[in-house]
DOMITI-830772 format. One record per residue (C-alpha): residue number from 1; residue in three letters; x, y, z. Coordinates in nm, 2 decimals. Layout:
   resi   resn       xx       yy       zz
    NUM    ALA        X        Y        Z
...
# end
This chain:
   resi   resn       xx       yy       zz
      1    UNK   -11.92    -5.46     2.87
      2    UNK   -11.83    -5.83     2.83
      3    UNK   -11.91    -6.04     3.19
      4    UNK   -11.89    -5.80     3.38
      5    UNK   -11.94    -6.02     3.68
      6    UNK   -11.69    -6.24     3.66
      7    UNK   -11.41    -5.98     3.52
      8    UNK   -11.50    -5.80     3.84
      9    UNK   -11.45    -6.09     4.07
     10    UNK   -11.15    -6.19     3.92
     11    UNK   -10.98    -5.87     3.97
     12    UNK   -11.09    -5.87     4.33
     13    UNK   -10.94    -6.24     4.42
     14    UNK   -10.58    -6.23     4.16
     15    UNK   -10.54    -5.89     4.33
     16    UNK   -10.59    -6.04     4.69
     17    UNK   -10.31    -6.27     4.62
     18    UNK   -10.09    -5.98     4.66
     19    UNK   -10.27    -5.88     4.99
     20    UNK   -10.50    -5.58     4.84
     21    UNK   -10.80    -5.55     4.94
     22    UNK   -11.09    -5.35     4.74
     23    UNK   -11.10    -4.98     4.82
     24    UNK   -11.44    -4.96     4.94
     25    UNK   -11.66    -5.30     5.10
     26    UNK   -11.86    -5.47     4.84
     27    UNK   -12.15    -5.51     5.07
     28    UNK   -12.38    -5.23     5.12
     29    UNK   -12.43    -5.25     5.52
     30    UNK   -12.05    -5.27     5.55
     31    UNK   -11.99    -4.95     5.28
     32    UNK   -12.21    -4.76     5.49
     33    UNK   -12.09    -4.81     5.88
     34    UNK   -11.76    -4.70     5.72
     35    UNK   -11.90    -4.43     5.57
     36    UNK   -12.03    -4.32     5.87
     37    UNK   -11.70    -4.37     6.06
     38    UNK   -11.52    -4.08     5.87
     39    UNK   -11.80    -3.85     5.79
     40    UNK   -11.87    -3.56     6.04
     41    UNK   -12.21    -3.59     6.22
     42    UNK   -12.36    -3.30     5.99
     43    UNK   -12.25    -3.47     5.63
     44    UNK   -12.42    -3.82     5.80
     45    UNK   -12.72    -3.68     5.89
     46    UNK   -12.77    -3.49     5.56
     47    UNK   -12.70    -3.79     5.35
     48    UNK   -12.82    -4.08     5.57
     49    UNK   -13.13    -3.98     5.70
     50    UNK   -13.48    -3.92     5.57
     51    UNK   -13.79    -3.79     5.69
     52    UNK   -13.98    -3.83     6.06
     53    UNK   -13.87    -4.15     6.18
     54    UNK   -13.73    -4.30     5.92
     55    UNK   -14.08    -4.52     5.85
     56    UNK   -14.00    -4.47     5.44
     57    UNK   -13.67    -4.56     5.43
     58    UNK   -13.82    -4.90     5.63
     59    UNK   -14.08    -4.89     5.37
     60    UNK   -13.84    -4.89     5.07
     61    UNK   -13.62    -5.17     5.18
     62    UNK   -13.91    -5.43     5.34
     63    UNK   -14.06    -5.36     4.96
     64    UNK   -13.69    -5.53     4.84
     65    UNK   -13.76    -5.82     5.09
     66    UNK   -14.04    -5.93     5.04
     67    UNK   -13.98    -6.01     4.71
     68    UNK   -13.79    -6.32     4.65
     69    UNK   -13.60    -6.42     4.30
     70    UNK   -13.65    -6.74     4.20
     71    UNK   -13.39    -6.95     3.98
     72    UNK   -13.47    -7.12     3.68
     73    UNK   -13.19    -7.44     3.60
     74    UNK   -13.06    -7.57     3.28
     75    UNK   -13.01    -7.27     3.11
     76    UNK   -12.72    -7.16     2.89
     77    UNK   -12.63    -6.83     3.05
     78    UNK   -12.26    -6.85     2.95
     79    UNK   -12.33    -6.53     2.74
     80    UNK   -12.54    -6.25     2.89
     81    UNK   -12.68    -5.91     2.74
     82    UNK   -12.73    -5.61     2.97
     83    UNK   -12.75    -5.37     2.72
     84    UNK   -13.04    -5.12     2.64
     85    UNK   -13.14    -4.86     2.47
     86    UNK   -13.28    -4.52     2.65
     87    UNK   -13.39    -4.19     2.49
     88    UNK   -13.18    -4.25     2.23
     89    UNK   -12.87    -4.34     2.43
     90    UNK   -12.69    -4.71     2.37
     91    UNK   -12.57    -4.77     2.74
     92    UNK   -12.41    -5.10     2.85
     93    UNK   -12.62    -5.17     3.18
     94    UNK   -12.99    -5.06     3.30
     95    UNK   -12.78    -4.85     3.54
     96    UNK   -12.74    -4.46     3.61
     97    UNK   -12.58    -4.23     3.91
     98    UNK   -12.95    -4.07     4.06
     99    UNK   -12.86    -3.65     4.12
    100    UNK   -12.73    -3.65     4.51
    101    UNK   -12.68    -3.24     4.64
    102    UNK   -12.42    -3.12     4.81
    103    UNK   -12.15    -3.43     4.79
    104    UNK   -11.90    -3.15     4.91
    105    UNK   -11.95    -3.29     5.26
    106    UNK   -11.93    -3.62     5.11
    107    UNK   -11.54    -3.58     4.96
    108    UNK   -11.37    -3.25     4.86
    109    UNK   -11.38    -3.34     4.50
    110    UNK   -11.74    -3.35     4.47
    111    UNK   -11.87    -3.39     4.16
    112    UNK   -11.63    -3.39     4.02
    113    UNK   -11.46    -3.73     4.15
    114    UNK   -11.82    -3.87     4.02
    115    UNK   -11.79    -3.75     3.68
    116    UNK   -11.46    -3.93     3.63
    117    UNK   -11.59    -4.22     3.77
    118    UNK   -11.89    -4.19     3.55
    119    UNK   -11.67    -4.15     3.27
    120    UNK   -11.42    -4.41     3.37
    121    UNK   -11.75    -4.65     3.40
    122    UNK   -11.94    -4.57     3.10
    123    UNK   -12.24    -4.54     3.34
    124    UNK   -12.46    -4.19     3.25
    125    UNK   -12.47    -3.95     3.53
    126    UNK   -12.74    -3.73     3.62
    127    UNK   -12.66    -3.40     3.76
    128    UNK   -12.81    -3.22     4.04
    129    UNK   -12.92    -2.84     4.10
    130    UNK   -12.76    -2.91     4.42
    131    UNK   -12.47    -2.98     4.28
    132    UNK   -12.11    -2.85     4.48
    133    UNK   -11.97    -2.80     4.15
    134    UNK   -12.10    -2.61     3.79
    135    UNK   -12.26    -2.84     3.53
    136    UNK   -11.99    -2.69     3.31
    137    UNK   -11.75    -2.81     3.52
    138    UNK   -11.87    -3.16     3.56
    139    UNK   -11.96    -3.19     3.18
    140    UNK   -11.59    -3.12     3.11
    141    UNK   -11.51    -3.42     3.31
    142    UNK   -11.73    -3.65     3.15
    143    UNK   -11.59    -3.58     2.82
    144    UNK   -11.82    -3.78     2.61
    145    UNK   -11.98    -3.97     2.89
    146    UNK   -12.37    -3.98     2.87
    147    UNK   -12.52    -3.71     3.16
    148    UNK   -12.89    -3.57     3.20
    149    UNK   -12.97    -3.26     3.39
    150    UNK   -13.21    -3.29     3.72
    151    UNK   -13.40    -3.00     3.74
    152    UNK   -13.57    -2.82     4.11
    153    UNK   -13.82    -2.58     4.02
    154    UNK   -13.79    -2.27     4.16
    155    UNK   -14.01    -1.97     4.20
    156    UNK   -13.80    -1.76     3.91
    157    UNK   -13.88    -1.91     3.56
    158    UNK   -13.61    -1.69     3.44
    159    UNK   -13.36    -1.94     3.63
    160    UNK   -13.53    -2.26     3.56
    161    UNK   -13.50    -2.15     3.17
    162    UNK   -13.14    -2.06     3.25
    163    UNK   -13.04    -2.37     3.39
    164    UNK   -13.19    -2.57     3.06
    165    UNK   -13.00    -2.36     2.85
    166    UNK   -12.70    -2.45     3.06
    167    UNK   -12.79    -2.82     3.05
    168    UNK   -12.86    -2.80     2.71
    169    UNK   -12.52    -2.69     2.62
    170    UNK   -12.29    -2.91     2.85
    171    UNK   -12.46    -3.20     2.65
    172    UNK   -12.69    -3.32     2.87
    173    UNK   -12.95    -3.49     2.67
    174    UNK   -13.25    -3.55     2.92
    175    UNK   -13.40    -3.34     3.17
    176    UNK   -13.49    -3.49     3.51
    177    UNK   -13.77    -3.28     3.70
    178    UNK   -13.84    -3.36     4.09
    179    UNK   -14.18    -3.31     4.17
    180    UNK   -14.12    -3.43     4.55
    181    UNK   -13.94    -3.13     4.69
    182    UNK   -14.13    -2.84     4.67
    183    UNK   -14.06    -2.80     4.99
    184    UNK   -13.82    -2.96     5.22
    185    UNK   -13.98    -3.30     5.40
    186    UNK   -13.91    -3.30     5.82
    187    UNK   -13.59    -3.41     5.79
    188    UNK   -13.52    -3.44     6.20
    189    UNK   -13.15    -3.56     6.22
    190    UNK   -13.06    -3.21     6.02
    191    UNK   -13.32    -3.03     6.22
    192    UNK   -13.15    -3.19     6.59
    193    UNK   -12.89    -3.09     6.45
    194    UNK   -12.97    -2.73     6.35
    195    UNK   -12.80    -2.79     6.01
    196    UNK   -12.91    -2.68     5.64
    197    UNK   -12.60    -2.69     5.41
    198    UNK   -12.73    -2.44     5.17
    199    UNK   -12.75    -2.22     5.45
    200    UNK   -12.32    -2.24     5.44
    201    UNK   -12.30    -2.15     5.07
    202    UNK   -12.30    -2.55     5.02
    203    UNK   -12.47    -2.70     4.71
    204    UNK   -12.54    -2.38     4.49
    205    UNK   -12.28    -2.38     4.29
    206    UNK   -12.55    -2.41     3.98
    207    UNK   -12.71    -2.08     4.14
    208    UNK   -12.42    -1.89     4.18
    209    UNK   -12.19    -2.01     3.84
    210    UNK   -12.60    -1.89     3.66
    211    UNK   -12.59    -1.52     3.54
    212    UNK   -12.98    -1.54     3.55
    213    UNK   -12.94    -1.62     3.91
    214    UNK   -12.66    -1.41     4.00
    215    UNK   -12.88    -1.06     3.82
    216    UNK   -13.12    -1.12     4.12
    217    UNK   -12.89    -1.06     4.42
    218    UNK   -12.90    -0.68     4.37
    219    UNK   -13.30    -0.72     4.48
    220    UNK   -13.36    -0.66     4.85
    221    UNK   -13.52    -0.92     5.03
    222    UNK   -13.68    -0.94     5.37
    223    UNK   -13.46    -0.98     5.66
    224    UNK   -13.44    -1.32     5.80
    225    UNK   -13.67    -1.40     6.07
    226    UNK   -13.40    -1.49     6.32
    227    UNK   -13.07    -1.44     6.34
    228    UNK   -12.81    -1.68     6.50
    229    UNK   -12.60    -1.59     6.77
    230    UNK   -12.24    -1.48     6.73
    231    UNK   -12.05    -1.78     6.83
    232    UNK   -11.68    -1.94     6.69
    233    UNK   -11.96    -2.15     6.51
    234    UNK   -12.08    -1.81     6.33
    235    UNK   -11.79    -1.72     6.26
    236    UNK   -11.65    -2.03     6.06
    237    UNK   -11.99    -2.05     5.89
    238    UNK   -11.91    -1.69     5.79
    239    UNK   -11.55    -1.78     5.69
    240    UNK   -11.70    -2.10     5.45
    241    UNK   -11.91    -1.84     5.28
    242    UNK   -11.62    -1.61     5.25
    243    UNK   -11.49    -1.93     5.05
    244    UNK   -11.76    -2.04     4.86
    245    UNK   -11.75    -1.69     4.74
    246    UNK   -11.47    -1.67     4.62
    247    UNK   -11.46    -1.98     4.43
    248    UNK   -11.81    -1.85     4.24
    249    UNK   -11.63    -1.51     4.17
    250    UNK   -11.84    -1.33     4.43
    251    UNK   -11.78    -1.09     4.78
    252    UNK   -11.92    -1.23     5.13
    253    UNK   -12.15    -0.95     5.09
    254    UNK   -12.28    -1.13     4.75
    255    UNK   -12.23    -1.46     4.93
    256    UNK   -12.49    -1.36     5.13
    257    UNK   -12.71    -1.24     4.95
    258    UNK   -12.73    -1.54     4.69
    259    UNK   -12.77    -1.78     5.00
    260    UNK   -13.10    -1.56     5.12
    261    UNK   -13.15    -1.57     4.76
    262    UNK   -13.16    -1.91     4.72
    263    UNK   -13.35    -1.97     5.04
    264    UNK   -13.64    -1.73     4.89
    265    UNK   -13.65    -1.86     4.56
    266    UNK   -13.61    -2.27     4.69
    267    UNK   -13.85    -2.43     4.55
    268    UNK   -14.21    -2.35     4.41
    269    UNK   -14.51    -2.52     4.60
    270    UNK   -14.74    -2.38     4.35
    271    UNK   -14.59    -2.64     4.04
    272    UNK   -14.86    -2.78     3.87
    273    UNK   -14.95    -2.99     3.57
    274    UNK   -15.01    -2.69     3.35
    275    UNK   -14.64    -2.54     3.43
    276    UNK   -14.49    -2.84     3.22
    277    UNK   -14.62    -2.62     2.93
    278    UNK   -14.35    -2.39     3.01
    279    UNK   -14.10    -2.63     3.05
    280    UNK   -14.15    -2.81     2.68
    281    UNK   -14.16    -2.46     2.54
    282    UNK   -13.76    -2.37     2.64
    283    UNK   -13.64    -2.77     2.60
    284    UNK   -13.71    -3.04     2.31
    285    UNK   -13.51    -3.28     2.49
    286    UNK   -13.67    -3.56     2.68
    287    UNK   -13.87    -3.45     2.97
    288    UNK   -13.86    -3.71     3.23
    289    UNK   -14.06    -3.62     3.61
    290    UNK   -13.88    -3.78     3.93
    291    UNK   -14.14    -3.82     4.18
    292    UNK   -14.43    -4.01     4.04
    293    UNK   -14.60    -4.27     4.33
    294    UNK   -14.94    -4.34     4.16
    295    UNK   -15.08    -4.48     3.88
    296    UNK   -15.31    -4.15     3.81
    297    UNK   -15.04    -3.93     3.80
    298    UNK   -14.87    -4.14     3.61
    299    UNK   -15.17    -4.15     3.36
    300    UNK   -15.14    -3.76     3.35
    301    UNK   -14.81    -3.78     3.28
    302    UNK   -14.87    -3.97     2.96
    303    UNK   -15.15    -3.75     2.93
    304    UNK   -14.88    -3.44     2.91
    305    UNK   -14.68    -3.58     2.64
    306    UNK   -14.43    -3.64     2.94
    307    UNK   -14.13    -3.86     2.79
    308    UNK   -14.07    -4.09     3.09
    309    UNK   -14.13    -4.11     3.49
    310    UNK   -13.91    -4.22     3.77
    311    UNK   -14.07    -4.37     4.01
    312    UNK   -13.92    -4.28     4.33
    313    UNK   -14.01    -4.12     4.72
    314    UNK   -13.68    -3.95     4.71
    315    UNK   -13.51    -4.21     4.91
    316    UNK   -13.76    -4.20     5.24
    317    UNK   -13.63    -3.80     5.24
    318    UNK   -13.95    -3.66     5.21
    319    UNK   -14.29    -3.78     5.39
    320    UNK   -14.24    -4.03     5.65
    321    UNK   -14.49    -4.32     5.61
    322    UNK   -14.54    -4.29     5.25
    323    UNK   -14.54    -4.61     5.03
    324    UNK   -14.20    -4.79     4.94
    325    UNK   -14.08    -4.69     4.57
    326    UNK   -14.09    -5.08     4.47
    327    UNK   -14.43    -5.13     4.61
    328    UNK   -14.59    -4.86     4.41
    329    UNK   -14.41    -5.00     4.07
    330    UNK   -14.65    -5.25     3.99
    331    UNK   -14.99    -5.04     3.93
    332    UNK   -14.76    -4.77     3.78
    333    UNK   -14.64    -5.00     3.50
    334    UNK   -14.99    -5.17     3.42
    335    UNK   -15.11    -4.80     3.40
    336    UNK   -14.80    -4.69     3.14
    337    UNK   -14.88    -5.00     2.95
    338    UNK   -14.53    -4.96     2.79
    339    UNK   -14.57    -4.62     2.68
    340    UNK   -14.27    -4.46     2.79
    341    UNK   -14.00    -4.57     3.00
    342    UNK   -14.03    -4.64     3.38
    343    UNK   -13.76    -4.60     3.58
    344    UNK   -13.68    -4.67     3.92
    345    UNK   -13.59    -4.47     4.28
    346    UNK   -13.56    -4.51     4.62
    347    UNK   -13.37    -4.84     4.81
    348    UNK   -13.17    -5.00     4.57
    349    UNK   -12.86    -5.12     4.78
    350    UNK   -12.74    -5.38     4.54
    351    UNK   -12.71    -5.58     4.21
    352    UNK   -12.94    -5.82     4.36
    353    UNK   -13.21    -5.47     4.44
    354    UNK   -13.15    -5.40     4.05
    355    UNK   -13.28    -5.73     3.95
    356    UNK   -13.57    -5.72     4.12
    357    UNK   -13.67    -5.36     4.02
    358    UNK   -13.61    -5.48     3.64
    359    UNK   -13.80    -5.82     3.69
    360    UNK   -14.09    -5.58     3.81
    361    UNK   -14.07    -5.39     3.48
    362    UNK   -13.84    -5.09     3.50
    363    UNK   -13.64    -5.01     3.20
    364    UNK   -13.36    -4.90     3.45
    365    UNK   -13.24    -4.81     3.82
    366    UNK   -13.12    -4.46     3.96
    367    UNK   -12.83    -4.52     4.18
    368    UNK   -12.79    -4.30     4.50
    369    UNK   -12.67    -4.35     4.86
    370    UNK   -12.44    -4.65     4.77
    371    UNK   -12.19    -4.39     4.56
    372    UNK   -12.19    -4.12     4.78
    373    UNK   -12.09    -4.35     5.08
    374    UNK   -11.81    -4.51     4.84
    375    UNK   -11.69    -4.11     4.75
    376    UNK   -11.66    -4.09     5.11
    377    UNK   -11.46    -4.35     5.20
    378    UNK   -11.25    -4.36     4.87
    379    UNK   -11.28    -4.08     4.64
    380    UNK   -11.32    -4.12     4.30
    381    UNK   -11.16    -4.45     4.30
    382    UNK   -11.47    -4.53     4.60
    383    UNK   -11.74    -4.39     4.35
    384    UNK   -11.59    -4.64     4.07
    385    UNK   -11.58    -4.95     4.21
    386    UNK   -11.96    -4.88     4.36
    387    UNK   -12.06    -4.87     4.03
    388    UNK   -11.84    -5.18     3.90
    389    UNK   -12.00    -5.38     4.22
    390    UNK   -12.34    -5.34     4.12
    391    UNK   -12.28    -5.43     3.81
    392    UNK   -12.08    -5.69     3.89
    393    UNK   -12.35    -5.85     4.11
    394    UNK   -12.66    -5.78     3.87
    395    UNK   -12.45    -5.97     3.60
    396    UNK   -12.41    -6.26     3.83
    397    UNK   -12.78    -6.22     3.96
    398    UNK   -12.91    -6.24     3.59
    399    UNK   -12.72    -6.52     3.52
    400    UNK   -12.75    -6.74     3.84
    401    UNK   -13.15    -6.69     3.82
    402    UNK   -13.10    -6.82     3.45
    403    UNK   -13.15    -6.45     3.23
    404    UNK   -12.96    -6.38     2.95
    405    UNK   -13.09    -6.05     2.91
    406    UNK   -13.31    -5.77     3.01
    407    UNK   -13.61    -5.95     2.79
    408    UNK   -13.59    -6.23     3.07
    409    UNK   -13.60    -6.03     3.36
    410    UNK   -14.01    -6.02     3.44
    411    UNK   -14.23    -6.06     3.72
    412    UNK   -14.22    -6.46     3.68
    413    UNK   -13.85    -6.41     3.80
    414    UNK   -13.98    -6.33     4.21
    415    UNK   -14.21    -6.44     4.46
    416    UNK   -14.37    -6.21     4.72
# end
């Protein structure tokens, strides 16, 4: 990708001459009040909020802050390298599409719409368990686009096996294990709001397109604890499991049953170090854990013959109060000593956020909320020019602070 910055802002201003505008808002603050505008208050909740009082989300972005870049003058920086290599993979900018669940309530086309822009962007995409849509189905959209698989660990290892093999065979050439989600954090504007997507038949399409998964609905599980009231609400809940049904090939009856199926089996707070044993026997690709917040457990991960760490609080989703992501990079990397690749999680907004996540030492940047708001409010076309933005801006960002390429981009580069 040749100056990628400028291209991008060119485009913008020589279309603006004929009076259009970009499709989503190129500022982050501005992207998400109009998401918010046109999603219901459910699909908000689920994808803008995090755990307790939000004090982790605060955390991640007054980590950003604080840290200031610092310009160096007289440089040439008329030709600029973003390019890197990772696991093997020659990708054009330190940047990839983090897993989001459930982007159903986000747009109708789902994952798919992000595939094509991933594809369209050259950007890799990692895909989620959660996903709305089959990994086969998304892999067929990316054509020959790089993707990884991210992996929840549930209590079956029949399925977790299952869903490697799957991975394995729509190409996916990492796989991406979350540690921080096994179990769900106290998430309180879904809980005010009495809402659980999966609970509609949302974000299992990987459980219910598995025929691992789909052998288990036969078994008889306990009857739920409570059971809602019949309302017009319980009824169309009922009717979007009807649909969801149908799309995975399945009755309501069977509907059912794989939602309190998925509920049982969602996730395993038992996971330990020893499990990843498992794991590297039914996989040789790169094993790469989501989740890591301190340097010990980032030592065990070497320790474990782990292939690389994301370093991430799950975008303030999970425990409120807990340390922001870029705070908790710097004893993380001197522990790694270079070792395997560091990558980063949790508050980047912006090209400007990717900068200083690099200039910290990560070898590259998951990218989350910002394309899901831009699939709101645009679609595929939304999740695209996301991407191109961020690029756009971390282009200019290296240049203007007087990088040429990643190699520059070290802790000299901020303040704070």
């Amino acid at each position: 990708m040749t100056d990628p910055g400028r291209n991008r802002e060119t485009e913008i201003f020589l279309k603006g001459i004929g009076g259009d505008c970009p499709a989503v808002p190129t500022g982050f603050d501005e992207l998400e009040r109009r998401a918010k505008q046109i999603l219901s208050p459910r699909a908000w909740a689920y994808i803008a909020g995090g755990a307790g009082v939000g004090a982790t989300m605060r955390a991640n972005r007054e980590a950003f802050d604080r840290r200031r870049i610092v310009p160096q003058m007289f440089r040439d920086v008329s030709h600029r390298d973003l390019s890197l290599s990772l696991f093997g993979t020659q990708l054009h900018s330190p940047v990839l599409l983090a897993p989001v669940g459930v982007l159903e309530m986000m747009h109708a086309d789902a994952d798919l719409a992000v595939a094509r822009a991933a594809r369209a962007t050259g950007v890799p995409m990692i895909l989620s368990s959660q996903a709305s849509i089959p990994m086969e189905r998304c892999a067929r959209e990316l054509g020959d686009s790089p993707r990884w698989y991210q992996l929840y660990w549930n209590t079956s290892n029949d399925v977790v096996a299952s869903f490697v093999e799957r991975a394995e065979r729509c190409g996916c050439t990492a796989i991406v294990l979350t540690l921080d989600t096994t179990m769900f954090g106290w998430r309180t504007r879904d809980l005010d709001l009495g809402s659980l997507p999966f609970l509609f038949g949302r974000g299992i399409a990987q459980y219910t397109s598995d025929p691992v998964f789909r052998s288990l609905l036969q078994e008889t599980l306990p009857a739920p604890a409570v059971r809602p009231r019949i309302t017009l609400k319980t009824i169309a809940a009922i009717l979007e499991l009807r649909r969801h049904g149908a799309a995975a090939g399945l009755s309501l009856r069977e509907m059912r049953r794989a939602v309190q199926r998925f509920s049982a089996t969602f996730s395993r707070p038992s996971l330990a170090w020893s499990d990843l044993a498992f794991l590297r026997d039914v996989t040789k690709l790169p094993i790469i854990l989501k989740g890591i917040q301190r340097a010990d457990d980032a030592r065990r991960a070497l320790d474990h013959g782990v292939n690389g760490i994301v370093v991430s609080n799950h975008g303030g989703r999970q425990i409120d109060g807990a340390v922001g992501s870029l705070d908790a990079m710097p004893p993380i990397i001197a522990a790694v000593g270079g070792k395997m690749p560091i990558l980063f999680d949790s508050g980047i907004r912006s090209g400007a956020d990717v900068f200083k996540a690099m200039a910290l030492g990560a070898n590259a940047v998951l990218l989350g909320r910002p394309y899901a708001y831009g699939l709101a409010v645009a679609g595929e076309t939304g999740v695209r020019e996301v991407i191109r933005n961020v690029i756009a801006e971390f282009d200019l960002t290296v240049g203007l602070a007087g990088c040429t390429s990643l190699l520059d981009l070290t802790p000299d580069c901020l303040v704070g």
